[in-house]
C-alpha positions, -999 to +999 in steps of 0.1 A: +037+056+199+037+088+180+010+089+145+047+088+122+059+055+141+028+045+134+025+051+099+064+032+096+053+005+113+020+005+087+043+010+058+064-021+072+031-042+073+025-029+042+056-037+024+049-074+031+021-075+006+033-089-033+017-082-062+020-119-075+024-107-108+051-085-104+079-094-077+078-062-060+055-054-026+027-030-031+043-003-014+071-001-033+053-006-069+036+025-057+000+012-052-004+033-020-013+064-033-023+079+004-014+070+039-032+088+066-025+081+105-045+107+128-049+105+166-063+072+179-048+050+158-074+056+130-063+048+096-070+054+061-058+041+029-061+057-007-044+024-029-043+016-063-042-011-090-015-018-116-051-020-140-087-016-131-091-055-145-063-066-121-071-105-115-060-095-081-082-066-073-101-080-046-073-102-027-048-070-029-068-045-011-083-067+014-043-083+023-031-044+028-060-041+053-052-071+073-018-064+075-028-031+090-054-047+107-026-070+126-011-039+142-019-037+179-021+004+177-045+003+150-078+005+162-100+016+130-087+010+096-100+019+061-097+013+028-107+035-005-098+019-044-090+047-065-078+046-107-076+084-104-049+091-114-038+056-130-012+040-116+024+041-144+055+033-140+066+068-127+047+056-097+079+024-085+102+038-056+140+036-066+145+001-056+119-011-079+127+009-107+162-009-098+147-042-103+136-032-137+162-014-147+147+017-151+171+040-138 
């Protein structure tokens, strides 16, 4: 498996994950700021919060890493919190800005 079928299947994994405040998977409400996939099947993950008081701030995160976790190719996976720059609403792919009417 190539490091870019990789990173789809990730992204897939990923896209599983709901903020339970907002209807829309993490991916996709743009809290995945950075996606790296290198050689080996070594992962890293530069995510976001909607807020930095976010009551889900510790189940979030840690639900992004098992899903990637679950992935047979994976074999090192990690996870860095970042509120630089803070997350907005310029952040939504098109199918969530779709869902709230924003385009």
């Amino acid at each position: 498996m190539t490091n870019e079928e990789l990173k789809a299947k990730i992204i897939e994994g990923i896209k599983t994950v709901f903020d339970p405040e907002i209807p829309i998977n993490v991916w996709d409400l743009g809290l995945i700021y950075e996606l790296t996939v290198t050689d080996g099947g070594k992962v890293k993950v530069l995510m976001t919060l909607t807020a930095p008081n976010c009551p889900e701030a510790e189940r979030l995160p840690q639900e992004v890493l098992d899903r990637i976790k679950e992935i047979p190719e994976v074999a090192q996976a990690e996870l860095e919190i970042t509120f630089e720059p803070a997350w907005d609403l310029r952040r939504l792919s098109d199918d969530a800005k779709l869902m709230f009417e924003l385009i």
